[in-house]
C-alpha positions in Angstrom: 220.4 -180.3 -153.1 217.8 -179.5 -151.1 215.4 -178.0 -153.7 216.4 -180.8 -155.8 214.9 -183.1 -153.1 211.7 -181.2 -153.2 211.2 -180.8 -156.7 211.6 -184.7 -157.1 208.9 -185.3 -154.4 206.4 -183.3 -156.4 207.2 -185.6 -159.0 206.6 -188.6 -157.4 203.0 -187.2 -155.3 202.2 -185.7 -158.4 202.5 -189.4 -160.4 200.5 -190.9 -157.7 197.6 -188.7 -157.5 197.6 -189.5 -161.5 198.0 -193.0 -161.2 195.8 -194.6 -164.2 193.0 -196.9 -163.2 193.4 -200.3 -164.2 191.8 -203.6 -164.0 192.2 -207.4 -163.1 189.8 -209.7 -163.9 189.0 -213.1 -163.5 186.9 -216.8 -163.3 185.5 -218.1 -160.5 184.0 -221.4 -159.8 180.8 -220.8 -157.3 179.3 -224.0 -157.3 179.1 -227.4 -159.5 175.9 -229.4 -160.2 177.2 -232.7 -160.7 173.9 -234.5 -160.5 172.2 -232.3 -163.0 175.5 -231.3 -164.7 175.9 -227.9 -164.3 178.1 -225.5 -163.4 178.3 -221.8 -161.6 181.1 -219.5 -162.5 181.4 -215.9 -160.9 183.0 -213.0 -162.5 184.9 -211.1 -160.9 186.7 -207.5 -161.0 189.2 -205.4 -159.2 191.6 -202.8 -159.5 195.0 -203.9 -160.2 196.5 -201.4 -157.8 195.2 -199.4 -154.7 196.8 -196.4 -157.0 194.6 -197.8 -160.0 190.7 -197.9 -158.5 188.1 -196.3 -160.0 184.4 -196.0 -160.1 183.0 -198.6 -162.6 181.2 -197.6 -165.7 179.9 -199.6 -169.1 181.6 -203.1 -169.3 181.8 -205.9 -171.3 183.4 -209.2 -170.0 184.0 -211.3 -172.9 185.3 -214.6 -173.2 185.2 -218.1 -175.2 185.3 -221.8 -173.7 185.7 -225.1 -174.7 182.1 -227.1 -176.2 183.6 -230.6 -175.8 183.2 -229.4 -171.9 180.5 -227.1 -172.2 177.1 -226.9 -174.1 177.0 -224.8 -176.6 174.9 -221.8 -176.6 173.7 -222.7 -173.3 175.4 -219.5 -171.6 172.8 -218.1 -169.0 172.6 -215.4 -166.6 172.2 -217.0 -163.1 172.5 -214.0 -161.4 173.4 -210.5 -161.1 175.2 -208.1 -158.5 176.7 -205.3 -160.3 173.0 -203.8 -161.1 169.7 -201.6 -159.8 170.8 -198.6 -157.5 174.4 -199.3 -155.9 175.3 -197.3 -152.7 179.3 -196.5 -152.2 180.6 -195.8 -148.5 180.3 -192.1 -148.8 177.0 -192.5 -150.0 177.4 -191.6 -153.8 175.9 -194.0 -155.9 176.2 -195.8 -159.5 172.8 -197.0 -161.2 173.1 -200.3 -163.8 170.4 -202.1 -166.3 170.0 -205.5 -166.3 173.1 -207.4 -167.7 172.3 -209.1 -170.8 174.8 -211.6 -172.8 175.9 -211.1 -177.1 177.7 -212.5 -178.6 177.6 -215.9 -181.3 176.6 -217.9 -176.9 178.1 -221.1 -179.2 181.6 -220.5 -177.9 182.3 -216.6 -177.8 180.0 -215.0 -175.2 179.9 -211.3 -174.0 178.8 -210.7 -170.8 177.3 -206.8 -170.6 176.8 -203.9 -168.2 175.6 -200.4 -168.8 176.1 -197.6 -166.5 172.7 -196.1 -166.8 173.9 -193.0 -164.3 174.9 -191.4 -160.8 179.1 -191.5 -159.8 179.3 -195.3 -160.8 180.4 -197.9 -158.5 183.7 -197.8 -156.2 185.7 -200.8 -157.4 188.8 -201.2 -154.8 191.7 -203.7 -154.4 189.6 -206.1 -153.6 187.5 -208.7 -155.5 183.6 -207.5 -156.5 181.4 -210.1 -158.1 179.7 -208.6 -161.3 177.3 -211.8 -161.7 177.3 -215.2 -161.8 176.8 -217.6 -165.3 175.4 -221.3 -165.5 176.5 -223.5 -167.8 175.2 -226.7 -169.1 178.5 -229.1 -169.3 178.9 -232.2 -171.4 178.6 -234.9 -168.6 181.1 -235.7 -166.2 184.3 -236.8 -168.2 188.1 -235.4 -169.1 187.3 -232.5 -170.9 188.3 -229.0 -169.8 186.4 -225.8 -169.1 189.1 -223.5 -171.1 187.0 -220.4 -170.1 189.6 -217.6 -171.8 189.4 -214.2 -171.3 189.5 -212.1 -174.7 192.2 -209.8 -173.8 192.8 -206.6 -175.9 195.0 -208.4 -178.2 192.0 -210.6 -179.9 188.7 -210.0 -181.0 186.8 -209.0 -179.9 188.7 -208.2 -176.8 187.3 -207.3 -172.8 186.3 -203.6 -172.6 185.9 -201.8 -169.1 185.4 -197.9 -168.6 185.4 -195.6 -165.3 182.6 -192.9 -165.1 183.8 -189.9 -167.4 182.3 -186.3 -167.5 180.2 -186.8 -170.5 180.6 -190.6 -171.4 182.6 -193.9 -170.4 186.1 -193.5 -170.1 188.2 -196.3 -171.2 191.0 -198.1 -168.3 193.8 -200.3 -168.8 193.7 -203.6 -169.2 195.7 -205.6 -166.2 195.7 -209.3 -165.5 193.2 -211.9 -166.8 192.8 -215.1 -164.8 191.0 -217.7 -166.9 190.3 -221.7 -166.2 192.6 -223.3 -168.7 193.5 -227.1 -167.1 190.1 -227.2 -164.9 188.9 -230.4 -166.1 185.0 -231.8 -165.5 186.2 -234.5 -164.1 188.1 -232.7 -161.6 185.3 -230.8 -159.8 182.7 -233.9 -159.7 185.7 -236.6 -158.9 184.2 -239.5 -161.4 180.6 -239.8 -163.0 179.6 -242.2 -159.3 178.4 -239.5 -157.1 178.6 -240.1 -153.6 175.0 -238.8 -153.5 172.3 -239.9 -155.7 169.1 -237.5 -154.9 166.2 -239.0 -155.9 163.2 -236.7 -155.1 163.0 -233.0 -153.3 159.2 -231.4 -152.5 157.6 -229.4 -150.2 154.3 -229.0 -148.2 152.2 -225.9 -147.6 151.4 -225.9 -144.1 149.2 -222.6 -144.9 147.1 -222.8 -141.1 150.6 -222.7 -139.0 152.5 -220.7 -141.7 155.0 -223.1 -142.1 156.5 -224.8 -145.4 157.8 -228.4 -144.7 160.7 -229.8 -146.8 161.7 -233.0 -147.8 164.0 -234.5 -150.1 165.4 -238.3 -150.4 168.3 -240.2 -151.6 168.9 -243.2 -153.4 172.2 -243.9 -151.9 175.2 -242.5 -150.0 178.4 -242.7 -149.8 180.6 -240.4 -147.0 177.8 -237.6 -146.6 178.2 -235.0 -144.1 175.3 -232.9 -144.2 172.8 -230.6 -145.9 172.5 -227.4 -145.6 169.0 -225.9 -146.7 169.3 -222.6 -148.4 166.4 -219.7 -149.5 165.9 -216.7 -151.7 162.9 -214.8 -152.6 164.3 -213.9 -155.8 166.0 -216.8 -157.2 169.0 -215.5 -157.1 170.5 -214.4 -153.8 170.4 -217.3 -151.1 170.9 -217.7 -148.1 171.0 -220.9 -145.5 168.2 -221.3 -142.9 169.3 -224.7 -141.3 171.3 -227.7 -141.5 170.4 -231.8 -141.7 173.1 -234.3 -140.6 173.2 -237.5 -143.3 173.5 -240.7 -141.9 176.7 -240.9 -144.0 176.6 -244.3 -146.0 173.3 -246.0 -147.4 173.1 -248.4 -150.1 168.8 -247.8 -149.2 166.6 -244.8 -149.8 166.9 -242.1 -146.8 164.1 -239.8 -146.2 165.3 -236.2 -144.6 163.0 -233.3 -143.9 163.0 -229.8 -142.9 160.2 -227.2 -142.1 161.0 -223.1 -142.6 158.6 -221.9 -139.6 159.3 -218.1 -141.3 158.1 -218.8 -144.6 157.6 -215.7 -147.4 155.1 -215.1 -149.9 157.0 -217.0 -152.9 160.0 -219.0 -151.0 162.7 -220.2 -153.5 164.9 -223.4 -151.8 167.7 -225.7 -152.7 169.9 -228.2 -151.2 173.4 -228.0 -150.7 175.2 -231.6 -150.2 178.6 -231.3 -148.1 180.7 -234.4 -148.0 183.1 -235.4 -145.3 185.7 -234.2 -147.3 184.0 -230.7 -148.4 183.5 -231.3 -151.8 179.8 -229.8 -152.2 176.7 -230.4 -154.8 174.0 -228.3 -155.7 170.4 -229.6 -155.9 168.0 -227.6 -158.6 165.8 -224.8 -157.0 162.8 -225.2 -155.5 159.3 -222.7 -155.7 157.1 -222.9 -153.3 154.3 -220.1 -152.8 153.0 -219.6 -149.0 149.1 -219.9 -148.5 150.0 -217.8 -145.3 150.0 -215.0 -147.7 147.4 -215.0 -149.5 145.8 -211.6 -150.4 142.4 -211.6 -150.0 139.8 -208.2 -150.6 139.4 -207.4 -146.3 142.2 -206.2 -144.3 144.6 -205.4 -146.8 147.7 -203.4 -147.6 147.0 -201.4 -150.6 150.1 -199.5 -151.1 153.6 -198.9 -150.0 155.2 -195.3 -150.9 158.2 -194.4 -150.9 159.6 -197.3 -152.6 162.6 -197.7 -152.0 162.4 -195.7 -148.7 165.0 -193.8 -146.7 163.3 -193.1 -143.4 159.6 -193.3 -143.2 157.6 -195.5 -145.2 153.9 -195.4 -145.5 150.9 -197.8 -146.6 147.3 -197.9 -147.1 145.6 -200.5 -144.8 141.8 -201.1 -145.6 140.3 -202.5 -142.7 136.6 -204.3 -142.9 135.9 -207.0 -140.0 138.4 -205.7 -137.3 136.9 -202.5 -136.1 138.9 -200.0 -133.9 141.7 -201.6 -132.6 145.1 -202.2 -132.1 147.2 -204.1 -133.8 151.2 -205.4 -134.5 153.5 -204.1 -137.6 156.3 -206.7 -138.5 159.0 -206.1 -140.7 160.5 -209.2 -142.0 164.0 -209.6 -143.6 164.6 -211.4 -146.8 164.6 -214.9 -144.9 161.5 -214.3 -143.3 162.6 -213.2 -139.6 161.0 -210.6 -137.7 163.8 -208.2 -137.4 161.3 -204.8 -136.4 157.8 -205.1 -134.4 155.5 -202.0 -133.7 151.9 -201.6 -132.2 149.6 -199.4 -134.3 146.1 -198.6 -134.0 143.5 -199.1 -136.6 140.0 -197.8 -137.7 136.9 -199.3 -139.4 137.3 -198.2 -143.0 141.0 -196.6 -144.6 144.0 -196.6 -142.9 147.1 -194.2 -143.5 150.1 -195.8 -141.5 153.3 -194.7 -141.4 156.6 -196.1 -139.6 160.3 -195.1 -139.1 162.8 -197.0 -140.7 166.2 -195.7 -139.1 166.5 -198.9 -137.2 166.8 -201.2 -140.6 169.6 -201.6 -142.4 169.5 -201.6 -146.4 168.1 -204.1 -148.0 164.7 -206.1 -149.0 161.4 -207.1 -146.4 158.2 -207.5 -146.0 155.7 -205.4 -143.5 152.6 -207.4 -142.3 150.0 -206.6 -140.2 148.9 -209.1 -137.2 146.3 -209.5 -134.8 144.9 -212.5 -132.8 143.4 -214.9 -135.2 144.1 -212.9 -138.5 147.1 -211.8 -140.6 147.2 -209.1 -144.0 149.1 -210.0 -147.1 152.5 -208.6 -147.2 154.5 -206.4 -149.3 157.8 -205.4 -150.5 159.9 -202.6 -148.9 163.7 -201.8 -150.6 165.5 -199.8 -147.6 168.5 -197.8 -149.1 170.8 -195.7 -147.2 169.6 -192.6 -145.7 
């Protein structure tokens, strides 16, 4: 009995370490731009199973929707997550290519990913965003989204693979979540918006490096607040501040906002909140900072390595200052100073180097600062050491 006891739990350790990955996948509303009727959707992928995760390779999400809801062929990539140089937790890494869409884009789209090399991304349990899609949809009526997963049964059907030894490995297919019953009219409540924006623009304040917002609405009808949100890539935003609405207003209201940390190209957009959460999406906003303009004298030349682990370096080619000493910042994406230094400069070429230990990964900008001046700025990718 008792070596029968032990041969069946080799069985059943054996048939866990084995377990075969699989995958779930699904639709995701991120946002709806009622007033200039479009709409975000996120997709998203997990294991189906702690037993079943896997390290993600070549994908293809494909799908069809309904055009009486959506535009036709007016599919677009809004933004991407699943792509560049991807660090895991035990600092392997997976390397994508820009996702792309095939398909007829009238009402069968594929949305694509390539494993372009290293151990692939760890996919777990839990939800990971691959990208996000905008849509065009056909004004604000009764017609449903019907965004429909093609599952291996139809053609042509989703395909997802894990990293092999020598190429993609096919996984199982697990549950599809699509939007079936999701109806326009559901997510922007009736073609009267409770918020009728009328004009959004913004000021250059180049002298105090700051950019001053402003935006205006027609009328209101139980608004909460805005919420002011920034990118420097168009993609990936984040919010900088909130503007309490005076609520209800049958006459034009005039808010503004001023980001005292501006960038070199800033990237802004609204987010309306009513009282009852519901939430709109203004289009984005470009606004390039004169407090960064590159000009021939006291410049940075060069930043290398880039992407850097630990030390970075740049060329600084100093003109008018003379010998002196003189302030690093490294900015994060929104701007903040999140890393100062002193470092001391010569008349002529400059080689300056600084740790970067202290940062954590991600995108900024070093400058250089002294009383009176300021250099252009540059890109620095920090990745995990």
């Amino acid at each position: 009995m008792e070596k029968l006891f032990t041969f069946l739990f080799v069985i059943v350790l054996g048939a866990a370490a084995t377990a075969q990955p699989q995958y779930d996948v699904r639709f995701n509303i991120d946002s709806t731009d009622c007033v200039n009727e479009e709409i975000f959707i996120d997709i998203d992928v997990k294991a189906s199973s702690a037993a079943a995760e896997f390290n993600i390779a070549d994908q293809n999400y494909r799908f069809s929707f309904n055009r009486a809801a959506i535009v036709p062929a007016s599919a677009d990539i809004y933004k991407q997550e699943l792509t560049g140089l991807l660090f895991n937790d035990d600092n392997t890494f997976g390397l994508y290519d820009d996702h792309t869409l095939t398909g007829t884009l009238d009402t069968i789209v594929s949305y694509n990913v390539v494993h372009n090399g290293g151990a692939g991304k760890f996919v777990s349990n839990n939800w990971l965003t691959v990208g996000t899609l905008k849509f065009a949809i056909n004004g604000i009526d009764d017609d449903c989204l019907e965004l429909q997963w093609h599952e291996q049964s139809t053609f042509p059907p989703t395909f997802i693979s894990r990293v092999g030894p020598d190429a993609p490995v096919p996984i199982a297919e697990g549950a599809y979540t699509s939007i079936i019953d999701i109806c326009i009219s559901d997510i922007c409540s009736n073609a009267s918006l409770p918020v009728e924006l009328t004009d959004f623009d913004a000021v250059d304040n180049a002298r105090d490096c700051e950019i001053e917002l402003s935006w205006t609405t027609e009328t209101e009808t139980n608004n909460d607040f805005f919420r002011i949100e920034k990118s420097l890539d168009g993609f990936n935003y984040q919010p900088i501040g909130t503007v309490n609405a005076v609520g209800n207003s049958v006459t034009p209201t005039t808010y503004s906002f001023v980001d005292r940390t501006p960038s070199i190209t800033n990237y802004y957009r609204l987010r309306q909140v009513d009282v009852d959460g519901a939430a709109t999406v203004s289009s984005q906003l470009i606004v390039n900072s004169g407090c960064f303009e590159e000009g021939i004298d006291n410049t940075i030349l060069e930043v290398f390595p880039n992407p850097v682990t630990k030390e970075a370096n740049f060329k600084f080619y100093n003109t008018t200052l003379g010998d002196r000493q003189v302030t690093l910042d490294v900015l994060d994406i929104l701007g903040q100073t999140v890393y100062t230094q002193n470092v001391q400069v010569i008349e002529g070429p400059n080689l300056i180097s600084f740790h970067t230990d202290q940062l954590i990964p991600g995108t900024y900008l070093i400058q250089l600062k002294g009383d009176g001046w300021f250099s252009n700025a540059q890109k620095i990718v920090k990745v995990k050491n």
